[in-house]
N, CA and C atoms of all chains as a GROMACS GRO file, in nm:
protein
  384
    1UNK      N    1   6.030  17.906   3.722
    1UNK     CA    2   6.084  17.789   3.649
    1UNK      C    3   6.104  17.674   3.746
    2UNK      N    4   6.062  17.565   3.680
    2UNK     CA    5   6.084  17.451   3.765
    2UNK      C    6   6.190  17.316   3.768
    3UNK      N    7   6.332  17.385   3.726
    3UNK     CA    8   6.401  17.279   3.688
    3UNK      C    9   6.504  17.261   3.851
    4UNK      N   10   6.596  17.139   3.834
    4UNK     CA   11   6.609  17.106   3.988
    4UNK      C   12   6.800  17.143   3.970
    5UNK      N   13   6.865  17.123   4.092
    5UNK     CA   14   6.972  17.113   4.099
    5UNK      C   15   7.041  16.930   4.120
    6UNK      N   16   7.133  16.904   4.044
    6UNK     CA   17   7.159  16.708   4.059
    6UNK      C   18   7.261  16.750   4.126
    7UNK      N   19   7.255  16.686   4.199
    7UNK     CA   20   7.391  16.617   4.322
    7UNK      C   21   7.460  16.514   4.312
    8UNK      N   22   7.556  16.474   4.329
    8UNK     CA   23   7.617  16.316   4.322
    8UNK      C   24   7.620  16.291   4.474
    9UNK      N   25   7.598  16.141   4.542
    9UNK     CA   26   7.582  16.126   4.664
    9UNK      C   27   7.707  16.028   4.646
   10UNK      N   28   7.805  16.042   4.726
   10UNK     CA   29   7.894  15.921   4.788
   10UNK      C   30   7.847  15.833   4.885
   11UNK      N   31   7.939  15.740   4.895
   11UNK     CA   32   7.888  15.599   5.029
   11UNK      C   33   7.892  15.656   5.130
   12UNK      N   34   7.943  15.773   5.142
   12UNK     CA   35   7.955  15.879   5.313
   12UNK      C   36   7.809  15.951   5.365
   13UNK      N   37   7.753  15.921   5.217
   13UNK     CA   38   7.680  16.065   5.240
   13UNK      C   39   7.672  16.209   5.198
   14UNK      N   40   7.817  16.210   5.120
   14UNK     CA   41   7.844  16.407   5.120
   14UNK      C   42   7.799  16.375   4.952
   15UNK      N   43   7.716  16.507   4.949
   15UNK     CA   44   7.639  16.538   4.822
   15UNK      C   45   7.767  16.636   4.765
   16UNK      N   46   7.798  16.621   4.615
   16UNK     CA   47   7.827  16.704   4.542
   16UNK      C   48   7.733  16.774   4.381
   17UNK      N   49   7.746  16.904   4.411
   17UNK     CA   50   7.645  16.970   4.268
   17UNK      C   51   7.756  16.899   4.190
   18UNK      N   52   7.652  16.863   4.067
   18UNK     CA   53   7.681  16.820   3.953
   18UNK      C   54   7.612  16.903   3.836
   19UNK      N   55   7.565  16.937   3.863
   19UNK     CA   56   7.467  17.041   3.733
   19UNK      C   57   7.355  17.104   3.808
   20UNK      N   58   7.332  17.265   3.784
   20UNK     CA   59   7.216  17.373   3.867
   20UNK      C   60   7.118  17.345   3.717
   21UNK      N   61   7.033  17.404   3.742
   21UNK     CA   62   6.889  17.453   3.695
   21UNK      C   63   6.894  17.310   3.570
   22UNK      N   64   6.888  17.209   3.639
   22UNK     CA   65   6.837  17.107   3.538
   22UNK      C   66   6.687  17.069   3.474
   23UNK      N   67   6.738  17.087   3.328
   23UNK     CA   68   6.540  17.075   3.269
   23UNK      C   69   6.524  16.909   3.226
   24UNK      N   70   6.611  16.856   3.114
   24UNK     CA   71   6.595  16.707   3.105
   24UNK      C   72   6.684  16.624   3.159
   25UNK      N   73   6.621  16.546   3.201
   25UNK     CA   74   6.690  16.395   3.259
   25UNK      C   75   6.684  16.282   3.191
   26UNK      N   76   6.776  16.228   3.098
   26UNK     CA   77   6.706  16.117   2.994
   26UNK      C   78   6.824  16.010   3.037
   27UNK      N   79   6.756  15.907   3.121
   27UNK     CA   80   6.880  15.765   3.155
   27UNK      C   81   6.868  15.691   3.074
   28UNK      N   82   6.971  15.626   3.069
   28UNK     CA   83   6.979  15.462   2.952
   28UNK      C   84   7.093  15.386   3.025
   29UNK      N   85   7.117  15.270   2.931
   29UNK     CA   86   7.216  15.154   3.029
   29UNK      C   87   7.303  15.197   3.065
   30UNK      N   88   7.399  15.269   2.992
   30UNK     CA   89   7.486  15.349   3.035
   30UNK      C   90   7.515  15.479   3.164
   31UNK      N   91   7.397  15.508   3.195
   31UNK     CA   92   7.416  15.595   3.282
   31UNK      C   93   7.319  15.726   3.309
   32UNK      N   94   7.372  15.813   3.319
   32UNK     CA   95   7.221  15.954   3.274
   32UNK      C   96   7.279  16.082   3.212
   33UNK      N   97   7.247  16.152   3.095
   33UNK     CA   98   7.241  16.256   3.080
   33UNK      C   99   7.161  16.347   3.104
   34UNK      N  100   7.218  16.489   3.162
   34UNK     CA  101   7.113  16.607   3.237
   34UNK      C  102   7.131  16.709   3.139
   35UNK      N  103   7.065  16.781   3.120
   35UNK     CA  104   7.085  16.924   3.064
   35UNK      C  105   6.971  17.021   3.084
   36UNK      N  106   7.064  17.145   3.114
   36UNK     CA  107   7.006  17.222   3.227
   36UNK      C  108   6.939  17.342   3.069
   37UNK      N  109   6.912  17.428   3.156
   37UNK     CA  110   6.802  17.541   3.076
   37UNK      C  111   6.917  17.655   2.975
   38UNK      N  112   7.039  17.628   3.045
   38UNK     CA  113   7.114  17.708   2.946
   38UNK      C  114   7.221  17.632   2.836
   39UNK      N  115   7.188  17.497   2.780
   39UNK     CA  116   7.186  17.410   2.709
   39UNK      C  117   7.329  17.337   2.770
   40UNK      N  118   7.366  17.297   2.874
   40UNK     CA  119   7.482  17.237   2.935
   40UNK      C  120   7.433  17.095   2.942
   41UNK      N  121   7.544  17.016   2.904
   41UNK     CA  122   7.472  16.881   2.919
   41UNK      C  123   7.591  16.799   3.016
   42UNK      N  124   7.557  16.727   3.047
   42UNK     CA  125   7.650  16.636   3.132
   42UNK      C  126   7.596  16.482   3.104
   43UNK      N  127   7.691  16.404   3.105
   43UNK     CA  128   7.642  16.236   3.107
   43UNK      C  129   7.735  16.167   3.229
   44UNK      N  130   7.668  16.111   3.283
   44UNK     CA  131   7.732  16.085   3.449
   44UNK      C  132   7.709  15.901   3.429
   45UNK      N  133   7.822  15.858   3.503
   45UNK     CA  134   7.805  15.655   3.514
   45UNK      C  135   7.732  15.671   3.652
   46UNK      N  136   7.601  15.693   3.644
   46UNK     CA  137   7.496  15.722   3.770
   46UNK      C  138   7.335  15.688   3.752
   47UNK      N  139   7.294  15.682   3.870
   47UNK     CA  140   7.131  15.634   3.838
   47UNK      C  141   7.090  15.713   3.909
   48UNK      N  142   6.936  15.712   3.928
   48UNK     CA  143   6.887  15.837   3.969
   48UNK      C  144   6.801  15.819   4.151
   49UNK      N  145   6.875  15.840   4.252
   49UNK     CA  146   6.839  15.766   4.408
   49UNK      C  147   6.733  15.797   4.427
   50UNK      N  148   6.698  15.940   4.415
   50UNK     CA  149   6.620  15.997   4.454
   50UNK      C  150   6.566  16.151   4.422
   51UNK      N  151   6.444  16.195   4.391
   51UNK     CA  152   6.408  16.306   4.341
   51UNK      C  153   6.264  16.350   4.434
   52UNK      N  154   6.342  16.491   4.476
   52UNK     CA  155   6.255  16.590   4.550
   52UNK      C  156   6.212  16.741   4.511
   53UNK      N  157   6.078  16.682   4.394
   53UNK     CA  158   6.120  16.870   4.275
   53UNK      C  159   6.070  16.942   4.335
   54UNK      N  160   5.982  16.953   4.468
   54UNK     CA  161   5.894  17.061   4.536
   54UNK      C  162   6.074  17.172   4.574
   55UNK      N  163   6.166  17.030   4.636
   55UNK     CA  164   6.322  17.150   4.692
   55UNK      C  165   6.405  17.097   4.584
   56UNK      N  166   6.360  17.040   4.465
   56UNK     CA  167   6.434  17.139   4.344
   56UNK      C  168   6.544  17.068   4.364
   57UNK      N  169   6.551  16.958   4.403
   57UNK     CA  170   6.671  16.849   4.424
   57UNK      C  171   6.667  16.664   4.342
   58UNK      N  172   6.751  16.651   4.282
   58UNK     CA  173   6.768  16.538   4.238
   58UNK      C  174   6.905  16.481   4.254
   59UNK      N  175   6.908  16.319   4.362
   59UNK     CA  176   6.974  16.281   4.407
   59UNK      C  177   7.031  16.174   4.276
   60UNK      N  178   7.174  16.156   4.237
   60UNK     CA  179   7.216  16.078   4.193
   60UNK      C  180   7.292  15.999   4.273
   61UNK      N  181   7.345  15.831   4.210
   61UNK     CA  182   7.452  15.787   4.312
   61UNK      C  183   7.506  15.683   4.178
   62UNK      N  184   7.650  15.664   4.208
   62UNK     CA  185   7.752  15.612   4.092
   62UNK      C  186   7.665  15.444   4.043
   63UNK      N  187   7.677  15.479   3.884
   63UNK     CA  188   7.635  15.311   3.881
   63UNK      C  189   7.781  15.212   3.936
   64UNK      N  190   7.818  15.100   3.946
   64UNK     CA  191   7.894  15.017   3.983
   64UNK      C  192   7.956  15.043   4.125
   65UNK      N  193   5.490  17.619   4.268
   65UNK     CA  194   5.530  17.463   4.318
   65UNK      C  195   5.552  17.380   4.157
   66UNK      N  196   5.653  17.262   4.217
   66UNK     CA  197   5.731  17.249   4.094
   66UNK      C  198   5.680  17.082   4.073
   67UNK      N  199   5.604  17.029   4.121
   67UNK     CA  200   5.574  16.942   4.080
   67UNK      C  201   5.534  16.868   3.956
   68UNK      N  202   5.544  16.767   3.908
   68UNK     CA  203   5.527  16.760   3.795
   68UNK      C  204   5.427  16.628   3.766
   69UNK      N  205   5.394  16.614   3.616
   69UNK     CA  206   5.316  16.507   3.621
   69UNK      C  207   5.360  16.377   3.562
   70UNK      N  208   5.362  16.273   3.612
   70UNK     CA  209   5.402  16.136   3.571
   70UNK      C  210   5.283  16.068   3.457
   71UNK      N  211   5.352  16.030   3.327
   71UNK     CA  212   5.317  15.955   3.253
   71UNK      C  213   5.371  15.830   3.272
   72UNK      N  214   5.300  15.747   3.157
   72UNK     CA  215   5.325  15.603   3.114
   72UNK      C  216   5.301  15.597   2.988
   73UNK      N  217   5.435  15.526   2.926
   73UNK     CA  218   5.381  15.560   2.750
   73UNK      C  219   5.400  15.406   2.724
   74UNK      N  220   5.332  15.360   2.632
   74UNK     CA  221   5.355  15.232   2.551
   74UNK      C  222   5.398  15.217   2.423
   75UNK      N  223   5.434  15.085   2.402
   75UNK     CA  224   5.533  15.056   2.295
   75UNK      C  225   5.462  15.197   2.156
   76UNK      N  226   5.308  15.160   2.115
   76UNK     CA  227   5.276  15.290   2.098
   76UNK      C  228   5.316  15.449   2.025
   77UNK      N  229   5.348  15.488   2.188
   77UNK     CA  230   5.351  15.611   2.291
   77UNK      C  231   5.260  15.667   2.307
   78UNK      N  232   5.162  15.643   2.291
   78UNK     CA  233   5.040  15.696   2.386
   78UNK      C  234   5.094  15.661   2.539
   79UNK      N  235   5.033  15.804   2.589
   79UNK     CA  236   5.096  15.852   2.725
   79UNK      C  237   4.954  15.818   2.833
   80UNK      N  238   4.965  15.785   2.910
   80UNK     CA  239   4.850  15.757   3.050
   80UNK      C  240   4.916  15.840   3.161
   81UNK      N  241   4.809  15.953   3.194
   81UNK     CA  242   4.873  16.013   3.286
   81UNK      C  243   4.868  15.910   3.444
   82UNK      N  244   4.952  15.897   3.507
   82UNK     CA  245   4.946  15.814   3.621
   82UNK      C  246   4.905  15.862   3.751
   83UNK      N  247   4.996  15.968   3.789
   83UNK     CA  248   4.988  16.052   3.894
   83UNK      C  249   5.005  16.206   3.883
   84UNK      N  250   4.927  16.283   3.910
   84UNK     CA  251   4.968  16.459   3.944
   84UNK      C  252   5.042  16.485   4.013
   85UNK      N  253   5.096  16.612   4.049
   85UNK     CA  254   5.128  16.685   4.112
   85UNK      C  255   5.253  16.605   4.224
   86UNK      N  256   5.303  16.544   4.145
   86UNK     CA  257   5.445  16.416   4.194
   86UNK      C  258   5.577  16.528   4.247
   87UNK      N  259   5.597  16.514   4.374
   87UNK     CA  260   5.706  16.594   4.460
   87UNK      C  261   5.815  16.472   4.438
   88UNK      N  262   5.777  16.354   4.503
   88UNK     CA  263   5.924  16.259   4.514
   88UNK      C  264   5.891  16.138   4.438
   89UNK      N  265   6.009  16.113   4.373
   89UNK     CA  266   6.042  15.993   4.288
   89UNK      C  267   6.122  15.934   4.373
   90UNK      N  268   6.120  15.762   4.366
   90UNK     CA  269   6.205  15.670   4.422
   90UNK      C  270   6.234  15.556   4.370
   91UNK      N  271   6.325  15.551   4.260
   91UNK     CA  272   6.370  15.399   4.180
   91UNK      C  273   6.435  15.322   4.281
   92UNK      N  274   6.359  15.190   4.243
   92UNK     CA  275   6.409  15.081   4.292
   92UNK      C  276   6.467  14.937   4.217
   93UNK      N  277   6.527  14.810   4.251
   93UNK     CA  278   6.549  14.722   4.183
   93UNK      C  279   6.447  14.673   4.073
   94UNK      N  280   6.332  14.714   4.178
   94UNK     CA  281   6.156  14.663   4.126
   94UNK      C  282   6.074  14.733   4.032
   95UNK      N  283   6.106  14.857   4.007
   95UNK     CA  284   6.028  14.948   3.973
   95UNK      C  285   6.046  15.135   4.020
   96UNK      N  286   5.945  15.158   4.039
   96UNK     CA  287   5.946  15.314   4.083
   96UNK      C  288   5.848  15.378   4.173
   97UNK      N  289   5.859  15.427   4.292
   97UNK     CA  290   5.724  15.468   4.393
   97UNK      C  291   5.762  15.600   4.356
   98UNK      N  292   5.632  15.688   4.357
   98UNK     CA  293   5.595  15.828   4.320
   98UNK      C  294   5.504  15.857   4.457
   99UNK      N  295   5.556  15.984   4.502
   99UNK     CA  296   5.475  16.039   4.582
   99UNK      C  297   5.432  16.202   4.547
  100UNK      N  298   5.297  16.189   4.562
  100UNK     CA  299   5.259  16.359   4.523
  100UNK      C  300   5.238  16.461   4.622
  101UNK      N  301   5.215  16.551   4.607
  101UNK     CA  302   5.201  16.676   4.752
  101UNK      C  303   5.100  16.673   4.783
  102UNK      N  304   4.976  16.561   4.808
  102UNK     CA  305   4.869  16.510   4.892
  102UNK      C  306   4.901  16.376   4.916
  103UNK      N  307   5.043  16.351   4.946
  103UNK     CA  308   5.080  16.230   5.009
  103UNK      C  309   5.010  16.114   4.941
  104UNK      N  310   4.993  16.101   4.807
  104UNK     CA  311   4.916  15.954   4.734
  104UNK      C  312   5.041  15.935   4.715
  105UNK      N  313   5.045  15.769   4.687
  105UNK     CA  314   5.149  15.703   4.632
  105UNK      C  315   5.106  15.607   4.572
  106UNK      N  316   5.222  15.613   4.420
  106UNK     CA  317   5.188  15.466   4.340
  106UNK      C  318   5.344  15.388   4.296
  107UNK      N  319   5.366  15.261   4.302
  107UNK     CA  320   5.421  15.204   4.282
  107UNK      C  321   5.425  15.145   4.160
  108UNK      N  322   5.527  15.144   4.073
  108UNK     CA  323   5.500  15.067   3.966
  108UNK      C  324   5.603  14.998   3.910
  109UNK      N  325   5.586  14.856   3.797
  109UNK     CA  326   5.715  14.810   3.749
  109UNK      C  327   5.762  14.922   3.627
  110UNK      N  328   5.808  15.009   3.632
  110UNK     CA  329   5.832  15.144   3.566
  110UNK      C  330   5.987  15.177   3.552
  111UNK      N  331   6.040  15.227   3.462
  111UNK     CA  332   6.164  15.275   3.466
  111UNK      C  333   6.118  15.415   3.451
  112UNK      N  334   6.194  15.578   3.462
  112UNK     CA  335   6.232  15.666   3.388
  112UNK      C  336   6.310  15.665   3.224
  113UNK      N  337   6.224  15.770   3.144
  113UNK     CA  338   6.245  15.710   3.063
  113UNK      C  339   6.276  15.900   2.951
  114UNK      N  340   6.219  15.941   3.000
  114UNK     CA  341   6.267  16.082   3.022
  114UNK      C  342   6.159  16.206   3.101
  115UNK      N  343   6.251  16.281   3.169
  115UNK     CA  344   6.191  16.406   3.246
  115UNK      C  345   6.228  16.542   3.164
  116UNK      N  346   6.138  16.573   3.182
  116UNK     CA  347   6.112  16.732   3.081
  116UNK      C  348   6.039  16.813   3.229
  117UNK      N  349   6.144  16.860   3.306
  117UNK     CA  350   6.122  16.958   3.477
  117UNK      C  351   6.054  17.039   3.446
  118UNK      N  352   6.063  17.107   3.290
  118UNK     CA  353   6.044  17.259   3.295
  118UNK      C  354   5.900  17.285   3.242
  119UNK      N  355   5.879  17.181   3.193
  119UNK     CA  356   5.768  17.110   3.112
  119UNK      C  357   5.686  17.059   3.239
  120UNK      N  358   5.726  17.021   3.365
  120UNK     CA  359   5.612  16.935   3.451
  120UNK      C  360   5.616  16.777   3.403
  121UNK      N  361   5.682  16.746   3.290
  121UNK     CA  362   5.672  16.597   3.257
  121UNK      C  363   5.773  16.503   3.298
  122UNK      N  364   5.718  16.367   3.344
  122UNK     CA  365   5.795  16.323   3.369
  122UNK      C  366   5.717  16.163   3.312
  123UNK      N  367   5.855  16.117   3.180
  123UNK     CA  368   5.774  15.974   3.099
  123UNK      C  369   5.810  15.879   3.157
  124UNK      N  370   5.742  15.754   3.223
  124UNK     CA  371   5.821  15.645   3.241
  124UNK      C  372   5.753  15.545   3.148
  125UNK      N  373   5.859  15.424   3.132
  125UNK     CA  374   5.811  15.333   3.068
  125UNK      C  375   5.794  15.201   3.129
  126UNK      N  376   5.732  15.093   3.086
  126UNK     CA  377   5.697  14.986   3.154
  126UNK      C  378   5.845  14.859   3.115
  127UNK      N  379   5.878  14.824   3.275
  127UNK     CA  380   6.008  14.723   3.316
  127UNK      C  381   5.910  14.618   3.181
  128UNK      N  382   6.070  14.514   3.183
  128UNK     CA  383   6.032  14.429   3.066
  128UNK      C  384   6.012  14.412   2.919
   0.00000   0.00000   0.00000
């Protein structure tokens, strides 16, 4: 299976998991909702920094 | 390997596949650079618009 783990990135640097085995990622003005393979959803005030699916990682960072 | 493939859909939604086998995504003010696991890269005025990981899909749509 190929879904990723989202992180939240602070201005420091330190990554926190925010949601494992994520399948959709659907953003809008508001922000992003994730939901992973065992139907968990999360909606975060975040955009999406950066995404690395080969290591199964997707970087978020706070909108404002 | 978890790569996935980048579309482009129009008002439409007919989908144009853009790039294969896409490891890293990178949103910017401008748009979106995609890089695949033979190091091609494309840049585009593109938002995310939704990712389906598990699926390999990943839709963006055109800024503007």
């Amino acid at each position: 299976m190929c879904e990723a783990n989202v992180y939240l990135v602070d201005e420091t640097g330190k990554e926190e998991l925010i949601l494992d085995s994520v399948d959709k990622v659907i953003p809008d003005e508001n922000g992003i909702t994730l939901e992973n393979i065992y139907s968990e959803r999360k909606t975060l005030r975040a955009r999406i920094k950066l995404m690395e699916l080969v290591e199964h990682r997707i970087i978020l960072e706070n909108l404002d």
